[in-house]
N, C-alpha and C positions, 0 to 999 in steps of 0.2 A: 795432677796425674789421675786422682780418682774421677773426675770428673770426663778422663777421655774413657778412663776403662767403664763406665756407664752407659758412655755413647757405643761406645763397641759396643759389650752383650746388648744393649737393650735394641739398636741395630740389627742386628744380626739373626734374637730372639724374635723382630717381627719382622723382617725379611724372610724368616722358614716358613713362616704361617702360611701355609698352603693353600691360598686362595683359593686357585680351581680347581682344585679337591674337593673342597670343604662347599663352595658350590654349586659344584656338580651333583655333588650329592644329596645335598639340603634342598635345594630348589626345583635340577632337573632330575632327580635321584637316579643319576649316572655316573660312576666311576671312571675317570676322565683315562686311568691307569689301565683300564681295560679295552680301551677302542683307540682306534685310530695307531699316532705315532707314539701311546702309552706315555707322551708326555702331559704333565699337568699344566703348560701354559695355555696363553692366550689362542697360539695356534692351533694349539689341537683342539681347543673347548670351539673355535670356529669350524672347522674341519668336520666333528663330533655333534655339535650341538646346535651350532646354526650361528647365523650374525648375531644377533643379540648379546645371549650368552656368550662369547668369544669376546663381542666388546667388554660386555661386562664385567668380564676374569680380566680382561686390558687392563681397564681403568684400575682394580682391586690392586693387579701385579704392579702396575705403576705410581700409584698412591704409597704403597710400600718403598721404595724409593725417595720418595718426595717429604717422608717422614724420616727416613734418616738423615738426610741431608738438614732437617729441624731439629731434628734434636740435638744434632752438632753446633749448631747455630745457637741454640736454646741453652743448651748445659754449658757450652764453651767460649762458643763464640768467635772462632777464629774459622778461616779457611781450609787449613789444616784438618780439624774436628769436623768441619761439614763435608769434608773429601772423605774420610774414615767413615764417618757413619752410612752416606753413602757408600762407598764399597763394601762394607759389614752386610747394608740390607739387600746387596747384588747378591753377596757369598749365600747368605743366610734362606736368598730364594731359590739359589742352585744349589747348592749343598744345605738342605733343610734337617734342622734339629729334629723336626718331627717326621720326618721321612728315612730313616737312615742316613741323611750324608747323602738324599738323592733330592731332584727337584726340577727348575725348568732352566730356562738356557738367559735368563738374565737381559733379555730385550727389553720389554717394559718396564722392569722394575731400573733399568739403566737409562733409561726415557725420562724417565720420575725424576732421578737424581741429575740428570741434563737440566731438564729444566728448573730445577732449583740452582744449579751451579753456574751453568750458562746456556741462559732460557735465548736471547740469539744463534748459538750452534746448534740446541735443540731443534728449532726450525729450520733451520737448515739440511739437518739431516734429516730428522723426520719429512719434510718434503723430497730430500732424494731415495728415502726407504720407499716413499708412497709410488713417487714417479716409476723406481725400478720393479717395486712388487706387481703394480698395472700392469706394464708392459711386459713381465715374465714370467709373471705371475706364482713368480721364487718367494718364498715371505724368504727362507733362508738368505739366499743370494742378496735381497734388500739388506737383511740384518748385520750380514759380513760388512759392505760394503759403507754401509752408515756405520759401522764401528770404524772400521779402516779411516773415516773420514773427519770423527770428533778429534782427535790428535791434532790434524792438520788445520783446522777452521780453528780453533783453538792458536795456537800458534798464529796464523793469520789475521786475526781478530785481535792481537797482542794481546791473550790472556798472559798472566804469569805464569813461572814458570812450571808451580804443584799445577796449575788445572790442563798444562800441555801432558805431564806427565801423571796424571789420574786419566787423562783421557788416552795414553798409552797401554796401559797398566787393563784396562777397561779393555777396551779391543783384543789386547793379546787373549783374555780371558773368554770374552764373548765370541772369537774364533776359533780358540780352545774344545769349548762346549758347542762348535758347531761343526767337530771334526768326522762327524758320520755324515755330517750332509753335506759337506765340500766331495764328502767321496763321490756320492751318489750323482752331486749337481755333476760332477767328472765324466762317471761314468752313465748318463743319464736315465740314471732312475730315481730320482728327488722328486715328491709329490708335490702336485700345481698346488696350490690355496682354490679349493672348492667348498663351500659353507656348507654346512649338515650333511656329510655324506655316509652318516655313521650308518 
């Protein structure tokens, strides 16, 4: 028991860690909170700061991910524990302890923990998030739709049953936190993906 509540906080405590804040600022000494969509992910630090940086804060928010899902593996060692810590370092990026309780919308850092969980649906969706954001050039609308779709590939791919219902749990959450830009993609005012347009 002590060994899952480890995974949680210590999950959770580097899920908050504000990548592209702490980037933004360090590197291109810009507060990612002050331009663009005021959020601190990977979209807005591309939006904001240009391709690079935008990758860069990707790869940070998704590394965070891909450590939770290790240290459940690591401290525990069950399926269970690597699903938890996973969802711990999603919570811990949207709802950040060093943020107030605020943070970014849980794409990458959900990427991370795909691929540690199940790095075949990861390709999969990641190549339908890539296909949709091209052609619509929605990152949101990619994001929704590749959550909507780990559940189902999951199931299809005869995962068991925790990782059909992590990747339910996952989607409700990641289209949750995407409930201003369904409005907007609605009513169409949701912003294209343009790189450095700060």
């Amino acid at each position: 028991m002590l060994s899952y509540i480890i995974v949680i906080v210590l999950s959770y405590v580097i899920g908050s860690i504000p990548s592209g804040l702490i980037l933004g600022k360090t590197v291109w000494h810009v507060d990612l909170r002050e331009h663009g969509s005021k959020n601190i992910g990977a979209t807005n630090a591309w939006r904001t700061l240009g391709k690079l940086p935008g990758f860069t804060v990707f790869v940070a928010d998704l590394l965070k991910g891909m450590v939770g899902v290790y240290l459940g593996m690591l401290l525990v060692g069950t399926s269970t524990a690597m699903i938890i810590g996973g969802i711990m370092a999603i919570v811990g990026h949207s709802l950040s302890l060093f943020l107030k309780f605020r943070g970014g919308k849980g794409v990458a850092t959900g990427l991370g923990v795909l691929i540690m969980l199940m790095p075949s649906v990861s390709a999969i969706v990641f190549l339908v998030w890539l296909v949709v954001v091209l052609i619509s050039k929605y990152v949101s609308l990619g994001s929704i739709i590749a959550a909507v779709l780990v559940p189902v590939c999951a199931f299809l791919t005869g995962l068991p049953l925790e990782f059909v219902l992590f990747g339910i749990v996952a989607a409700i959450f990641v289209i949750y936190r995407h409930k201003s830009n369904i409005v907007r993609l609605m009513n169409g005012t949701e912003n294209k993906i343009k790189a450095g347009s700060r």
